[in-house]
C-alpha positions as CSV (number, residue, x, y, z in Angstrom):
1,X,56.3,-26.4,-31.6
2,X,54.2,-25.0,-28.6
3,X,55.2,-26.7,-25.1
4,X,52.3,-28.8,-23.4
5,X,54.2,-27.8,-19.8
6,X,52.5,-24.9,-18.0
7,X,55.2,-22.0,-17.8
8,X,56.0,-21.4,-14.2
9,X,54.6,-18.1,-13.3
10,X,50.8,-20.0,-13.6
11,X,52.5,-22.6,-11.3
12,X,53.5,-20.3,-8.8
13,X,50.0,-18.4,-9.2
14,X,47.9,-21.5,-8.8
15,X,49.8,-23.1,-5.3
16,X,48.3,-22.1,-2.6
17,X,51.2,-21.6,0.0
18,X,54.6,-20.0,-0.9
19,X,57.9,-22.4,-0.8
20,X,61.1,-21.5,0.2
21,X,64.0,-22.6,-1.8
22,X,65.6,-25.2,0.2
23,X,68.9,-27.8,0.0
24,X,68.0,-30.8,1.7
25,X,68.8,-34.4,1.5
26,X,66.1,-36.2,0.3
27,X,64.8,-39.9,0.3
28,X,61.9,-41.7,-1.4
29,X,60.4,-44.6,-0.5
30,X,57.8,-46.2,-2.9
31,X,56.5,-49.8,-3.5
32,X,58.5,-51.0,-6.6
33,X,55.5,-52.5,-8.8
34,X,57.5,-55.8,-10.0
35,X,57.7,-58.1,-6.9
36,X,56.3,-55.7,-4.0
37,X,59.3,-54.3,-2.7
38,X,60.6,-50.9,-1.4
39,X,62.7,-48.6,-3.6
40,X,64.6,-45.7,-2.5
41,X,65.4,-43.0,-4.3
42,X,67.9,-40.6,-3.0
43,X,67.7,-36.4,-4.0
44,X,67.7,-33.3,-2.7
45,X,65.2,-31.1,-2.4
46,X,64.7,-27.6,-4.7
47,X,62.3,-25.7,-2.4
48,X,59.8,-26.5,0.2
49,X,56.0,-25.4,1.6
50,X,53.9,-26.2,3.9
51,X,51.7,-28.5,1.5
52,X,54.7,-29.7,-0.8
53,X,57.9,-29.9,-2.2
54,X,60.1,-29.9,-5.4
55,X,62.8,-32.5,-5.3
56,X,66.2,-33.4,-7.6
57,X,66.1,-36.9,-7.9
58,X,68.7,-39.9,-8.9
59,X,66.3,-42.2,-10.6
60,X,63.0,-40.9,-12.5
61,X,59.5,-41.6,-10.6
62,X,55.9,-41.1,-13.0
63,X,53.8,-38.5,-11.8
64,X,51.0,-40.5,-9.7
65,X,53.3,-42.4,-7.6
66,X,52.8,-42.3,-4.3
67,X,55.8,-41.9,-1.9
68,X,57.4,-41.6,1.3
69,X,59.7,-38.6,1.6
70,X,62.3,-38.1,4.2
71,X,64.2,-34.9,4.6
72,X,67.1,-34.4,6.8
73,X,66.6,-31.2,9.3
74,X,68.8,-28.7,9.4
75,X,70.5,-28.4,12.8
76,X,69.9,-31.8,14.0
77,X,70.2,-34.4,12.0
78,X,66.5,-35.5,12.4
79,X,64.4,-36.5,10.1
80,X,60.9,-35.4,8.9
81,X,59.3,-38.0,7.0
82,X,55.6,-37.1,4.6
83,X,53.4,-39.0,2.8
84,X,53.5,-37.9,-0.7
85,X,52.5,-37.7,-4.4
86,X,54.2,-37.2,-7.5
87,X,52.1,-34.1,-9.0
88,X,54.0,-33.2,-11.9
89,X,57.8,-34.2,-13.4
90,X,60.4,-33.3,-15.8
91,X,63.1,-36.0,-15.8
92,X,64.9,-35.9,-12.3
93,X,62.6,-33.2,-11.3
94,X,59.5,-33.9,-9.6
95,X,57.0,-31.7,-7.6
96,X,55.3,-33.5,-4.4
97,X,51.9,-32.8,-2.6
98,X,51.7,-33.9,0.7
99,X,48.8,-36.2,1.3
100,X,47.3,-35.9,5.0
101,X,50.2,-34.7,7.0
102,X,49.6,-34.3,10.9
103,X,49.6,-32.1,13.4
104,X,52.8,-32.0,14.2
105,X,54.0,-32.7,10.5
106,X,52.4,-29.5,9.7
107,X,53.9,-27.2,12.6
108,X,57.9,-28.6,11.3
109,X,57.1,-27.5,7.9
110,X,55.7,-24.2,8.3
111,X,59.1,-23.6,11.1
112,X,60.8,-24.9,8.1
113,X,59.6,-22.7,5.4
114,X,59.9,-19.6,7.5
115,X,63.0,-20.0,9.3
């Protein structure tokens, strides 16, 4: 039966900044369609660049949804939190695109990914 899921050399070819693999803690935060609350979904993250991320999650989100991920910095406990959104999953495993990160937002990712 042929696979519908690109194979990941024409992922890697296609992004358009490298990622680093990367352990992080990671936490989701996304507007829970039935009664307009926040869910949080905890993970980890895979590997990180400077315009997204692939994350390990406990709960499965649908590619489309738009998050809030947080990502505990090495070396200091702070925390980097991106506006996000679910580009493609596999189960737990999802791959993020950041949407409109700042200044700022940018410089900490690219120190991240080439530390």
């Amino acid at each position: 039966m042929p696979t519908l899921l690109p194979d990941q050399s024409s992922i890697d070819a296609s992004r358009l900044w490298s990622r680093r693999r990367l352990d992080l803690r990671a936490r989701l935060l996304t507007r829970q369609s039935a009664g307009g609350g926040v869910l949080v979904v905890h993970g980890r993250t895979v590997d990180v660049s400077r315009s997204g991320a692939g994350v390990t999650l406990t709960h499965e989100l649908a590619s489309g949804t738009e998050v809030v991920l947080c990502l505990r910095l090495p070396g200091g406990g702070n925390t980097l939190c991106l506006r996000a959104v679910i580009t493609r999953r596999r189960g737990f495993r999802a791959g993020l695109a950041f949407v409109q990160p700042t200044a700022e937002q940018r410089l900490l990712l690219s120190e991240l990914c080439h530390a």
